[in-house]
N, CA, C and O atoms as CSV, one atom per row, in Angstrom:
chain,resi,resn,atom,element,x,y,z
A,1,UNK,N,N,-8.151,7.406,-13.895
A,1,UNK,CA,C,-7.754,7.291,-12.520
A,1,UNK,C,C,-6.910,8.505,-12.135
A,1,UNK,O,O,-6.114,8.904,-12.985
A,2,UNK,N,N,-6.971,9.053,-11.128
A,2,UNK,CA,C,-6.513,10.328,-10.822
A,2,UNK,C,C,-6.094,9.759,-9.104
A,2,UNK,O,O,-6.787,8.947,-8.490
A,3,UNK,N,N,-4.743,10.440,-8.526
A,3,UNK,CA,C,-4.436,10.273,-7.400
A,3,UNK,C,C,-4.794,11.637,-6.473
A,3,UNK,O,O,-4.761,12.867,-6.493
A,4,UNK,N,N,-5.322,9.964,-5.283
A,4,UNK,CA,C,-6.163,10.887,-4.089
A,4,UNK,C,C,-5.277,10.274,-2.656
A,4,UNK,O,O,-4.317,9.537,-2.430
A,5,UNK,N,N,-6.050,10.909,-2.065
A,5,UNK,CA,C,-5.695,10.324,-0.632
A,5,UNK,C,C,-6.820,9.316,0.254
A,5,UNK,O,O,-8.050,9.354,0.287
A,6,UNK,N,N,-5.842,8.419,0.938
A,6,UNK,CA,C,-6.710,7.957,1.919
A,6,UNK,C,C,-6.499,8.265,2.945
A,6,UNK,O,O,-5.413,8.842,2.996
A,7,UNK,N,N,-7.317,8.142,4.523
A,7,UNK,CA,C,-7.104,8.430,5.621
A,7,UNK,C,C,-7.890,7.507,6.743
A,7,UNK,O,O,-8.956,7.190,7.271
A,8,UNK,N,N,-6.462,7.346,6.661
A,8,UNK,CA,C,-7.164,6.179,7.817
A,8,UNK,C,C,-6.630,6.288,9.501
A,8,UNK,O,O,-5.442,6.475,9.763
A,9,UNK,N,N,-7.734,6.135,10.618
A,9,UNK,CA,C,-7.189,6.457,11.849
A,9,UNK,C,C,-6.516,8.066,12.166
A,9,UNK,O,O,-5.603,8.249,12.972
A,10,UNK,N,N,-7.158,9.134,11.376
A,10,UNK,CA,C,-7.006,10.225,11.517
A,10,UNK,C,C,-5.855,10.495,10.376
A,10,UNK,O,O,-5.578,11.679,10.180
A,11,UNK,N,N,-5.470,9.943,9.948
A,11,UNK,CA,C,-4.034,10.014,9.447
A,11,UNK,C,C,-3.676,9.560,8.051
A,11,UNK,O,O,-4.202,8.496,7.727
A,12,UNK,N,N,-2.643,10.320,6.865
A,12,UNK,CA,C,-2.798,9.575,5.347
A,12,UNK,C,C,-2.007,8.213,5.266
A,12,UNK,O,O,-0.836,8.078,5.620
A,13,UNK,N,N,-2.626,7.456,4.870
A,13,UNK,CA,C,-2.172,6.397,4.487
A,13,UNK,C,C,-0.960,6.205,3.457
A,13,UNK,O,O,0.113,5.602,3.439
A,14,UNK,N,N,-1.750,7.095,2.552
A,14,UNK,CA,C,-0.705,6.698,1.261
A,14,UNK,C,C,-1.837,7.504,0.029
A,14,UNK,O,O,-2.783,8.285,0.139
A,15,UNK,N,N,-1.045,6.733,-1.300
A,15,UNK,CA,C,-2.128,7.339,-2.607
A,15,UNK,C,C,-2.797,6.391,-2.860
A,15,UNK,O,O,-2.500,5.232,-2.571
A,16,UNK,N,N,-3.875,6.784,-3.484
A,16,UNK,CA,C,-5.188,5.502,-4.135
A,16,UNK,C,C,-4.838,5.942,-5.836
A,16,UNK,O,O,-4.483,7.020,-6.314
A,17,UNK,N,N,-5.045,4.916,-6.330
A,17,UNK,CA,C,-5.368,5.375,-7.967
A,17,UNK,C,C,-6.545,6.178,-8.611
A,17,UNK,O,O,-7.729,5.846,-8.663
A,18,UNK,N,N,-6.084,7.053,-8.982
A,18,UNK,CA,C,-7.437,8.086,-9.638
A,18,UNK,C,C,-7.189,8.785,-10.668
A,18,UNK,O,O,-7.892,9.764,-10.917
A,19,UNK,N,N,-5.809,8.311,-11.728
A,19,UNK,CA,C,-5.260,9.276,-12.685
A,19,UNK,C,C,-4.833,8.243,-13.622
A,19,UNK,O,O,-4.865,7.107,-13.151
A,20,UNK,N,N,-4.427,8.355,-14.878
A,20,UNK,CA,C,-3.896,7.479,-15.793
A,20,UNK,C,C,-2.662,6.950,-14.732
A,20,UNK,O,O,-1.979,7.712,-14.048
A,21,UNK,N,N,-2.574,5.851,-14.754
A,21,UNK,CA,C,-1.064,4.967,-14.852
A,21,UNK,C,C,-0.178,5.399,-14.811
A,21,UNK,O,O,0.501,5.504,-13.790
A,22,UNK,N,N,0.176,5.878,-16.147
A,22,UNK,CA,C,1.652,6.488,-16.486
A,22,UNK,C,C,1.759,7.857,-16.109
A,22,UNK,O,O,2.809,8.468,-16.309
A,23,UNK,N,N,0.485,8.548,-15.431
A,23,UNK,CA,C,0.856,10.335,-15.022
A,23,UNK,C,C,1.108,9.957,-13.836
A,23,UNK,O,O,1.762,10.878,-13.346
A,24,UNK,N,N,0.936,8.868,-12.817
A,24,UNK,CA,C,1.100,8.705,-11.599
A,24,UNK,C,C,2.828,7.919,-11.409
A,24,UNK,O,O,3.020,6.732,-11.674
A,25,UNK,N,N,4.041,8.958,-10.863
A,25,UNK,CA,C,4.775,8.384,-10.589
A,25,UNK,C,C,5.050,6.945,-9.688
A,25,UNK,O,O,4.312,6.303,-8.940
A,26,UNK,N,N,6.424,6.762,-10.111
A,26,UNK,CA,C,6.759,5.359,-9.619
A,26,UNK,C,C,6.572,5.197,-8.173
A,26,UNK,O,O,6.107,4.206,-7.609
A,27,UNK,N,N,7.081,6.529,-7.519
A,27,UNK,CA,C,7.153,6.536,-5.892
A,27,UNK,C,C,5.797,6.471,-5.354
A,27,UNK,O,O,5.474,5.920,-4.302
A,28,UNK,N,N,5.092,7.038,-6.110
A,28,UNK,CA,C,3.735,7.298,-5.767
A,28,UNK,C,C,3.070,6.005,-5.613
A,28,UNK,O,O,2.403,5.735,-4.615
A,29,UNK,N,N,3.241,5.226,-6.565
A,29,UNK,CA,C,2.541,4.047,-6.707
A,29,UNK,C,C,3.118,2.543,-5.932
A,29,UNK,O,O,2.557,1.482,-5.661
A,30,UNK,N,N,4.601,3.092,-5.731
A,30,UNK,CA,C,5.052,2.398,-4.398
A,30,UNK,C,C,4.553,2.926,-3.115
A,30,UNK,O,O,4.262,2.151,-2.205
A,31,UNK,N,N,4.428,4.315,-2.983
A,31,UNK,CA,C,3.726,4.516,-1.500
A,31,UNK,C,C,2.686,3.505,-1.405
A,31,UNK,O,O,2.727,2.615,-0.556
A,32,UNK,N,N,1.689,3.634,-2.322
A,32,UNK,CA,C,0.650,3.137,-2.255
A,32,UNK,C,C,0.339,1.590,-1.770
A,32,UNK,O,O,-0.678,1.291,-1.145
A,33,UNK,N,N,1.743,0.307,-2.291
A,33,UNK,CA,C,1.726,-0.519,-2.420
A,33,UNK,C,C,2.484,-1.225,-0.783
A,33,UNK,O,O,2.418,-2.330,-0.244
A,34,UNK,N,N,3.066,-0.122,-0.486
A,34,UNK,CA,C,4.375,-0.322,0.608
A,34,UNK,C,C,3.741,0.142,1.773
A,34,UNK,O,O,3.899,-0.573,2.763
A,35,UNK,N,N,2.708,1.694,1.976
A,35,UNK,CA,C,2.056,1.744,2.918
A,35,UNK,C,C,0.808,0.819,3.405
A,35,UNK,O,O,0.696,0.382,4.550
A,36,UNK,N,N,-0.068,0.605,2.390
A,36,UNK,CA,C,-1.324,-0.171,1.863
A,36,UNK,C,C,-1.085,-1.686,2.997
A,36,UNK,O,O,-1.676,-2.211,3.941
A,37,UNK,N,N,0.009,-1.883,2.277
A,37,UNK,CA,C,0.978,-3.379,2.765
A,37,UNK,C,C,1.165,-3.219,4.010
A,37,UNK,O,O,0.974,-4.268,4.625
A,38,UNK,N,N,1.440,-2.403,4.613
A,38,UNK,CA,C,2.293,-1.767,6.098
A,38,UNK,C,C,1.460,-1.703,6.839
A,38,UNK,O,O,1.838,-1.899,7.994
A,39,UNK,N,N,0.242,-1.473,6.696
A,39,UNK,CA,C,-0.840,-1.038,7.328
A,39,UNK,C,C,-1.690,-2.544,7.624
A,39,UNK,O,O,-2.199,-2.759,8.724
A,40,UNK,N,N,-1.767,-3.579,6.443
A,40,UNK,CA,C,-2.877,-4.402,6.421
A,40,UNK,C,C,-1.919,-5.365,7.296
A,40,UNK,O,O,-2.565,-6.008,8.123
A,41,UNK,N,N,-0.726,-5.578,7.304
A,41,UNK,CA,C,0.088,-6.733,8.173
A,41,UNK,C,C,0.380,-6.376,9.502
A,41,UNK,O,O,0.769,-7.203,10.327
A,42,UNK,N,N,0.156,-4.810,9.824
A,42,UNK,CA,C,0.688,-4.261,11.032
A,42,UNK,C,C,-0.897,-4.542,11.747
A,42,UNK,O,O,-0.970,-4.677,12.968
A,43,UNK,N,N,-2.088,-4.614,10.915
A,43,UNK,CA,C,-3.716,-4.851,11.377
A,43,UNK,C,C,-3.565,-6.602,11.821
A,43,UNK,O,O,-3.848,-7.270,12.816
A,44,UNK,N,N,-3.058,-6.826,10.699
A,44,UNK,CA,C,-3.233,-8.456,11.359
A,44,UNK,C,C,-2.431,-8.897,12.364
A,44,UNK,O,O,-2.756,-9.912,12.981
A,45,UNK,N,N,-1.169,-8.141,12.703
A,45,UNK,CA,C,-0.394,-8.567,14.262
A,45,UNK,C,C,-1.418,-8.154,14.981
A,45,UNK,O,O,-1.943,-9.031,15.667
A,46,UNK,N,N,-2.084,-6.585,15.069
A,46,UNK,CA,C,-2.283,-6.582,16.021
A,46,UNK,C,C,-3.897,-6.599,16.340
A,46,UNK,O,O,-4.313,-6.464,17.491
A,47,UNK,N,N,-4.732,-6.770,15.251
A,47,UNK,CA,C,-6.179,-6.897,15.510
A,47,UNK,C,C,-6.524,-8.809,15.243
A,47,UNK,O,O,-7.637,-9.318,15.374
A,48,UNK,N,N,-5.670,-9.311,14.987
A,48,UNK,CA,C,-5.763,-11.037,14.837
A,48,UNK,C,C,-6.732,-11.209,13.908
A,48,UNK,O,O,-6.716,-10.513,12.893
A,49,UNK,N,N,-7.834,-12.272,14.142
A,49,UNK,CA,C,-8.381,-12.480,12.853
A,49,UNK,C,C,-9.586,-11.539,12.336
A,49,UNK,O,O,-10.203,-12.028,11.390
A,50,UNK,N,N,-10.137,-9.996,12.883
A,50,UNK,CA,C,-10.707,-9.134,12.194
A,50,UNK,C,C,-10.123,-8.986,10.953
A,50,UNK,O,O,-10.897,-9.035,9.997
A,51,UNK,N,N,-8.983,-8.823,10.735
A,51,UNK,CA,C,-8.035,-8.493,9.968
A,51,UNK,C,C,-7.115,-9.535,9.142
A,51,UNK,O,O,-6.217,-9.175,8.380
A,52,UNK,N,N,-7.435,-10.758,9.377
A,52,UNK,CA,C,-7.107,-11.528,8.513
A,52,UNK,C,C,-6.857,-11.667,7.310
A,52,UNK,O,O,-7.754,-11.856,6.488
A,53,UNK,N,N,-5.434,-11.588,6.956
A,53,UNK,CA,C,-5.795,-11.304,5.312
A,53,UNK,C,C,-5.677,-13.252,4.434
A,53,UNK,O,O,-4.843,-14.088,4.780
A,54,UNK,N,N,-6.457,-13.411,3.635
A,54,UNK,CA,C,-6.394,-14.658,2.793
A,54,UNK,C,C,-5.121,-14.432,1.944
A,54,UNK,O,O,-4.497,-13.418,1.628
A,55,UNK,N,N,-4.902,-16.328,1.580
A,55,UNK,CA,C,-3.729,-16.101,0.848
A,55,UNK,C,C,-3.698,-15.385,-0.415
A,55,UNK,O,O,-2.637,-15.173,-1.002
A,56,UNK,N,N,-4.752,-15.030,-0.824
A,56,UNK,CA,C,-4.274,-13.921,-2.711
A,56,UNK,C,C,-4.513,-12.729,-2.358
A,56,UNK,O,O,-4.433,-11.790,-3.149
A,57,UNK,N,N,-5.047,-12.521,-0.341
A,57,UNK,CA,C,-4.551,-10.941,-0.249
A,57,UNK,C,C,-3.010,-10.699,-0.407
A,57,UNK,O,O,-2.505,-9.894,-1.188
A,58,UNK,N,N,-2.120,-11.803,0.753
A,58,UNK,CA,C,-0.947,-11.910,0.418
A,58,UNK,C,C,-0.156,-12.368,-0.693
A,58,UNK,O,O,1.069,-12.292,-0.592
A,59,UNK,N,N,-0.575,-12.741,-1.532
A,59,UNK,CA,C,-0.006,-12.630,-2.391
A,59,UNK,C,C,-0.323,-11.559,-3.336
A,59,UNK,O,O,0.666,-11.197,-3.973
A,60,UNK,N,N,-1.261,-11.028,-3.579
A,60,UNK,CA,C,-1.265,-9.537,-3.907
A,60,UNK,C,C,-0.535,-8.629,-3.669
A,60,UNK,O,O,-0.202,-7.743,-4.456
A,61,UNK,N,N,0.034,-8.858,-1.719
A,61,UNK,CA,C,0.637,-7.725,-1.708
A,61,UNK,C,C,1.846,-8.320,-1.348
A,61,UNK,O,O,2.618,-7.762,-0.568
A,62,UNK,N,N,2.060,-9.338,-1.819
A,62,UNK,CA,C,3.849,-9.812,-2.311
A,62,UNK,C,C,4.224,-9.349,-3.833
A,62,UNK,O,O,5.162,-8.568,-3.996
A,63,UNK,N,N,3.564,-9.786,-4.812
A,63,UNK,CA,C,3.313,-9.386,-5.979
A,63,UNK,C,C,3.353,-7.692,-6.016
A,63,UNK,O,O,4.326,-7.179,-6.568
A,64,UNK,N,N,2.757,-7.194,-5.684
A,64,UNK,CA,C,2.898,-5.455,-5.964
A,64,UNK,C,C,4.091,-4.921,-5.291
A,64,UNK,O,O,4.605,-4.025,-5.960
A,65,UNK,N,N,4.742,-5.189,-4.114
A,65,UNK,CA,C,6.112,-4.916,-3.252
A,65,UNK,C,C,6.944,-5.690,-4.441
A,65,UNK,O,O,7.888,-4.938,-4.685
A,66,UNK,N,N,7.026,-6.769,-5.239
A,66,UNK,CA,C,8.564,-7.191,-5.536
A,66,UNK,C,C,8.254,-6.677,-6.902
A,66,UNK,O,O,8.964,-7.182,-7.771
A,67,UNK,N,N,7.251,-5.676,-7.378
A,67,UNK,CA,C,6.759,-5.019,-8.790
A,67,UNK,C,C,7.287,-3.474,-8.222
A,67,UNK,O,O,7.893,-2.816,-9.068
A,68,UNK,N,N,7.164,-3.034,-7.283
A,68,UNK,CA,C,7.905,-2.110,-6.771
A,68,UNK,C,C,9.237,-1.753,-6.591
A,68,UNK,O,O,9.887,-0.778,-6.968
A,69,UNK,N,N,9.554,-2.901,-5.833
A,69,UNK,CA,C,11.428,-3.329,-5.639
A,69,UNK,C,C,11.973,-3.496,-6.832
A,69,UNK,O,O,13.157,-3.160,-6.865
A,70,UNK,N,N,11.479,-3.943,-7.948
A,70,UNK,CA,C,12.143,-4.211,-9.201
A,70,UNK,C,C,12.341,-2.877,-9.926
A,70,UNK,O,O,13.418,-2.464,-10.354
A,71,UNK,N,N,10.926,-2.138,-10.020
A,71,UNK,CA,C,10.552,-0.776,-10.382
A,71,UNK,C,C,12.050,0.608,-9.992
A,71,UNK,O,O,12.485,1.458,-10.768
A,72,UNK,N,N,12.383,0.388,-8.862
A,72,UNK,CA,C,12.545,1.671,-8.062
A,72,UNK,C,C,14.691,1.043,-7.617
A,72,UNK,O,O,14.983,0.094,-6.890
A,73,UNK,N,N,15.369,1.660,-8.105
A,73,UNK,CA,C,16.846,2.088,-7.079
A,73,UNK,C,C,16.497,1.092,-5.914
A,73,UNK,O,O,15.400,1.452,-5.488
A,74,UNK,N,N,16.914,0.069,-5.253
A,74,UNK,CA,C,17.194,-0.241,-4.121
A,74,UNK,C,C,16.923,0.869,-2.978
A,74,UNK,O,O,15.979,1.158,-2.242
A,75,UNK,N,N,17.998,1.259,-3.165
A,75,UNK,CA,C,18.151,2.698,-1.831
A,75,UNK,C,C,16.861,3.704,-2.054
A,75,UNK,O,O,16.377,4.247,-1.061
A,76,UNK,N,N,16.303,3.950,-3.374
A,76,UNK,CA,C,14.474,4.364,-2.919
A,76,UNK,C,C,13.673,3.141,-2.278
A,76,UNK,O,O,13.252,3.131,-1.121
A,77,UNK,N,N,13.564,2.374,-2.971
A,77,UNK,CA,C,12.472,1.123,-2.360
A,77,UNK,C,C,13.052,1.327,-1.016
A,77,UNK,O,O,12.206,1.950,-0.374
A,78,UNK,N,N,14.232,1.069,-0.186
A,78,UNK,CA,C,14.344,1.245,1.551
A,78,UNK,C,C,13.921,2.275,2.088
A,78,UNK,O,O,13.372,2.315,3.189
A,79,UNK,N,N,14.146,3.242,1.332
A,79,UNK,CA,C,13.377,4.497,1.969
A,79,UNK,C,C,12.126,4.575,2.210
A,79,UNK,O,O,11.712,5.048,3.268
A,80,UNK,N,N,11.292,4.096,1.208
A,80,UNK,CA,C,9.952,4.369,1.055
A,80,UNK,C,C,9.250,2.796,2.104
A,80,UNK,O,O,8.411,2.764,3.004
A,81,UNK,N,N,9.739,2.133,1.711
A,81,UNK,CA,C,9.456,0.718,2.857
A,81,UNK,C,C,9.579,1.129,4.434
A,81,UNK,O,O,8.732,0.897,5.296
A,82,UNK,N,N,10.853,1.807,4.614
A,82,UNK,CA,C,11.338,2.157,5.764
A,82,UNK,C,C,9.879,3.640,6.656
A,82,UNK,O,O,9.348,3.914,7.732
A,83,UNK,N,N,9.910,3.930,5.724
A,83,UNK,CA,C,8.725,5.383,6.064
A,83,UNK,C,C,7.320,4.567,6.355
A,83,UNK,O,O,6.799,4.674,7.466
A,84,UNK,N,N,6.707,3.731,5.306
A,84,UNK,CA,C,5.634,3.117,5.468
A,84,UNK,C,C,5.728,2.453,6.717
A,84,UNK,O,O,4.722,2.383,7.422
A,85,UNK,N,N,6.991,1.870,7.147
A,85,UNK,CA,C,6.868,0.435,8.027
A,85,UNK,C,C,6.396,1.640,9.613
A,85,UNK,O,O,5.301,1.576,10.172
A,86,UNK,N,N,7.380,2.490,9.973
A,86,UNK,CA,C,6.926,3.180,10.640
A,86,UNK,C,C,5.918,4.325,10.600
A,86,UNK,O,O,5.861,5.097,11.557
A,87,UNK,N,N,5.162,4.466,9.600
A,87,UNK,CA,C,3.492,5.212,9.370
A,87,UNK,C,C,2.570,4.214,10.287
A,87,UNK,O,O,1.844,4.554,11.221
A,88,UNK,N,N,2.767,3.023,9.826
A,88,UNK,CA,C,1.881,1.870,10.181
A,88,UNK,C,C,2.385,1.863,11.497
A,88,UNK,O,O,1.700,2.799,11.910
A,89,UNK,N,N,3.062,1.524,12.477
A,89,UNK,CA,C,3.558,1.578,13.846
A,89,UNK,C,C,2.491,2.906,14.457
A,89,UNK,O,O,1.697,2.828,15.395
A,90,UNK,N,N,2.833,4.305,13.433
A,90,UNK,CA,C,2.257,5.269,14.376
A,90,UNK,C,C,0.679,4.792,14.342
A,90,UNK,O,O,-0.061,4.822,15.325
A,91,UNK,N,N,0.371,4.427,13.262
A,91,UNK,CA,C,-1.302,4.456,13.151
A,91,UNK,C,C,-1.796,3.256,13.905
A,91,UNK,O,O,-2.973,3.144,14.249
A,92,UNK,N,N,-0.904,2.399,14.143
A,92,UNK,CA,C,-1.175,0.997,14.906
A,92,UNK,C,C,-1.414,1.497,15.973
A,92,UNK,O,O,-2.208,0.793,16.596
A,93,UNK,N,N,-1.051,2.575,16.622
A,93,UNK,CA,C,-1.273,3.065,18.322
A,93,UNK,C,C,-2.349,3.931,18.706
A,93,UNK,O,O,-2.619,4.440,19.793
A,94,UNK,N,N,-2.960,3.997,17.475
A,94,UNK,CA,C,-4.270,5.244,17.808
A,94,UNK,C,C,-5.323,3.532,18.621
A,94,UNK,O,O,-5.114,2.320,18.570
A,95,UNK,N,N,-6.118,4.176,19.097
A,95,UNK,CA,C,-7.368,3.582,19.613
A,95,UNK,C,C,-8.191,2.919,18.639
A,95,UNK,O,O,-8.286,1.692,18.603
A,96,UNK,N,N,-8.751,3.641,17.900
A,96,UNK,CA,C,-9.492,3.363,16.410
A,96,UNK,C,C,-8.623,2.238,15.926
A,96,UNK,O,O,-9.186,1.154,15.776
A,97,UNK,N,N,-7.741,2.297,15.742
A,97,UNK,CA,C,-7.030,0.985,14.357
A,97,UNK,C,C,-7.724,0.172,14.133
A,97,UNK,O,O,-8.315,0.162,13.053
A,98,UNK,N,N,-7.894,-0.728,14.987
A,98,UNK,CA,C,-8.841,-2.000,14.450
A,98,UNK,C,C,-9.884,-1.813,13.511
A,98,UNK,O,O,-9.908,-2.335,12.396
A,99,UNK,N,N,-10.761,-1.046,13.987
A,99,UNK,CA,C,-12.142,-1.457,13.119
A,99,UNK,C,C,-11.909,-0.351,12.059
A,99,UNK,O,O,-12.446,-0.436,10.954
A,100,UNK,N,N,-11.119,0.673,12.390
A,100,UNK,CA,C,-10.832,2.148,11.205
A,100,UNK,C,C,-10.201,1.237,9.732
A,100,UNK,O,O,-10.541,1.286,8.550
A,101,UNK,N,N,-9.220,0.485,10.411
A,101,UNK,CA,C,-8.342,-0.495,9.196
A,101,UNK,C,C,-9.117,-1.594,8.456
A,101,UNK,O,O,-8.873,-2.096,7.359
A,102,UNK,N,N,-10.533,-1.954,9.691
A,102,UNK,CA,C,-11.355,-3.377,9.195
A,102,UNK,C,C,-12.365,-2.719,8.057
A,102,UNK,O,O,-12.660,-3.357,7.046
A,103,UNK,N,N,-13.018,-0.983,8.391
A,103,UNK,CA,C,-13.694,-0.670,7.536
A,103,UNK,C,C,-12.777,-0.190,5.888
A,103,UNK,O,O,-13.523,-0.055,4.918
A,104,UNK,N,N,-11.290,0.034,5.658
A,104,UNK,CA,C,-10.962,0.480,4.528
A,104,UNK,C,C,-10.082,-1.014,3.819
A,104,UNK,O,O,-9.599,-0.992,2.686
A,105,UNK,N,N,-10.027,-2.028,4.587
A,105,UNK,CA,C,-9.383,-3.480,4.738
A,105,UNK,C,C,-9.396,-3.627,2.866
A,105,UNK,O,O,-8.421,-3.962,2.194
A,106,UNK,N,N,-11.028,-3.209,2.235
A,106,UNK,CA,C,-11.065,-3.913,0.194
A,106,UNK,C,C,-10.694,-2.869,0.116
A,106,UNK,O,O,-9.473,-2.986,0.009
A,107,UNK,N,N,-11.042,-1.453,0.089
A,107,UNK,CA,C,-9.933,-0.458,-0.339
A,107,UNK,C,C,-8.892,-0.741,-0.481
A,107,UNK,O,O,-8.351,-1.006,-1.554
A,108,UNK,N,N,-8.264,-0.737,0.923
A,108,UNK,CA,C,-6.709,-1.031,0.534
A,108,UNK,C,C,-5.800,-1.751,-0.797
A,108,UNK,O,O,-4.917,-1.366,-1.563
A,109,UNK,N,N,-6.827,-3.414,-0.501
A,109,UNK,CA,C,-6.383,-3.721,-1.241
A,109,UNK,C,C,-7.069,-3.850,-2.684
A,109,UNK,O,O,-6.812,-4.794,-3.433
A,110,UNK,N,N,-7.974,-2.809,-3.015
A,110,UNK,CA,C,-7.726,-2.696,-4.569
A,110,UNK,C,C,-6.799,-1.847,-4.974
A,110,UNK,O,O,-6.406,-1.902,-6.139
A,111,UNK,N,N,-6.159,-0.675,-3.847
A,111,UNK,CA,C,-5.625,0.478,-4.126
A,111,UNK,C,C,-4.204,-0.616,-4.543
A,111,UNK,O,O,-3.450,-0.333,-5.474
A,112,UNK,N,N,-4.105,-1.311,-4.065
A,112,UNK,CA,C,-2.445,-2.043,-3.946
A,112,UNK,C,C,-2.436,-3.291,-5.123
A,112,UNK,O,O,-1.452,-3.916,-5.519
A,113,UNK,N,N,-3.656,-3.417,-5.485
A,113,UNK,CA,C,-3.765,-4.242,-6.636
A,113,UNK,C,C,-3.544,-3.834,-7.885
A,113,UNK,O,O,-2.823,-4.288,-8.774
A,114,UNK,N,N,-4.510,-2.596,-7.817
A,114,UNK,CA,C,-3.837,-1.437,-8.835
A,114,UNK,C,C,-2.743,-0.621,-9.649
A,114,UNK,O,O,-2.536,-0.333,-10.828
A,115,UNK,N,N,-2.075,-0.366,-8.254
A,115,UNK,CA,C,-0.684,0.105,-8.111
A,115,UNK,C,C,0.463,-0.294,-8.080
A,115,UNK,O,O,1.540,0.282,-8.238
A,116,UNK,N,N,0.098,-1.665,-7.794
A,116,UNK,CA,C,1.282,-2.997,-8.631
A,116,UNK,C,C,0.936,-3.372,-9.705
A,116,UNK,O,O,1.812,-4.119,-10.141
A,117,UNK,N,N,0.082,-3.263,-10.429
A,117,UNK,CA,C,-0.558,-3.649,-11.946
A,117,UNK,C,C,0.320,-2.508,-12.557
A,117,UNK,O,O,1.332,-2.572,-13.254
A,118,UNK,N,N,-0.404,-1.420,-12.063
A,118,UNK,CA,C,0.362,0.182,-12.947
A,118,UNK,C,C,1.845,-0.152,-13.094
A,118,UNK,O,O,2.416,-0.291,-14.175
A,119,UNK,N,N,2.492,-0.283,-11.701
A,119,UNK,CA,C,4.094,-0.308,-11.788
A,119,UNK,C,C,4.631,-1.872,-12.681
A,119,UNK,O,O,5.797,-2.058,-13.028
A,120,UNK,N,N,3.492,-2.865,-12.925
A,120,UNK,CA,C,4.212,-3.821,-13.604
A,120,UNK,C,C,4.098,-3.185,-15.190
A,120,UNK,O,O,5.046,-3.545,-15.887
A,121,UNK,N,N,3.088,-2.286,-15.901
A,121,UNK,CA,C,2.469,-2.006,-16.992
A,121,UNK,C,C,3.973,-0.718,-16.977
A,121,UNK,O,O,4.668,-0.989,-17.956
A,122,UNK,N,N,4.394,0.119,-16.429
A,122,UNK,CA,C,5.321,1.264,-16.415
A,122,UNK,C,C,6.440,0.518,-16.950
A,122,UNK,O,O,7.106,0.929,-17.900
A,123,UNK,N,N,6.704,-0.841,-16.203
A,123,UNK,CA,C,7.821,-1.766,-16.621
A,123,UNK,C,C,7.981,-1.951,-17.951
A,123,UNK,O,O,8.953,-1.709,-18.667
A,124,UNK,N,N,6.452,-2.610,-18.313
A,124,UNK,CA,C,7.204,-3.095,-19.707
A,124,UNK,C,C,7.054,-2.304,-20.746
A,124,UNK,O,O,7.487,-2.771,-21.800
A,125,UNK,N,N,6.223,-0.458,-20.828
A,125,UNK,CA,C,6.279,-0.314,-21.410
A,125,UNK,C,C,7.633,1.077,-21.375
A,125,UNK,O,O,7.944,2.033,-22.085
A,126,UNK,N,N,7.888,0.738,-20.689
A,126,UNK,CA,C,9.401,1.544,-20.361
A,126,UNK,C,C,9.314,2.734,-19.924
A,126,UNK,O,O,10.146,3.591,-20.220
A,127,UNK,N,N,8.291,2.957,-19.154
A,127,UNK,CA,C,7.477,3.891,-18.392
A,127,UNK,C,C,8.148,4.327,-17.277
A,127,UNK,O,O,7.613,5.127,-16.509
């Protein structure tokens, strides 16, 4: 797995997994989990049920955020939460959002399934 980019609504989302685990930093793999997240809840306020996420999407991406928060300094996890929450605001206002967010919707969340797996695997092996 090696880290790439996504782009969604003209604009980067965050990182996808594309590199070993452990070469992909912690922040990195919180972007991934915190924007990913930011993006799919900011789709469901505002595209309703296109965007619906089921409950083991959310809990997926409860699970990878409190694998993050545990992962990372407090005062990083706010930062990086704080940046995502408003990425997702800007990308929520393009025209496209809806269906741009409905076509990358399983992306997302394998990228965030991933990237909370990695950051729980960094955990225990003291990574």
């Amino acid at each position: 797995m090696r880290i790439g980019t996504v782009f969604l609504a003209g604009s980067i989302l965050g990182l996808v997994m594309t590199a070993p685990a452990r070469a992909a930093g912690l922040d990195d793999l919180a972007k991934v989990v915190l924007g990913g997240g930011s993006i799919l809840k900011k789709g469901q306020e505002k595209c309703g049920s296109a965007l619906r996420l089921t409950q083991n999407d959310s809990l997926a991406i409860t699970f990878a955020r409190g694998a993050a928060e545990r992962a990372l300094p407090i005062s990083r996890f706010t930062l990086l939460d704080q940046a995502a929450e408003a990425d997702a605001i800007k990308q929520a206002e393009a025209p496209t959002f809806c269906p741009e967010t409905k076509k990358k919707k399983s992306g997302l969340m394998k990228a965030i399934k991933k990237a909370g797996k990695s950051i729980l695997m960094a955990r225990v092996l003291g990574g």
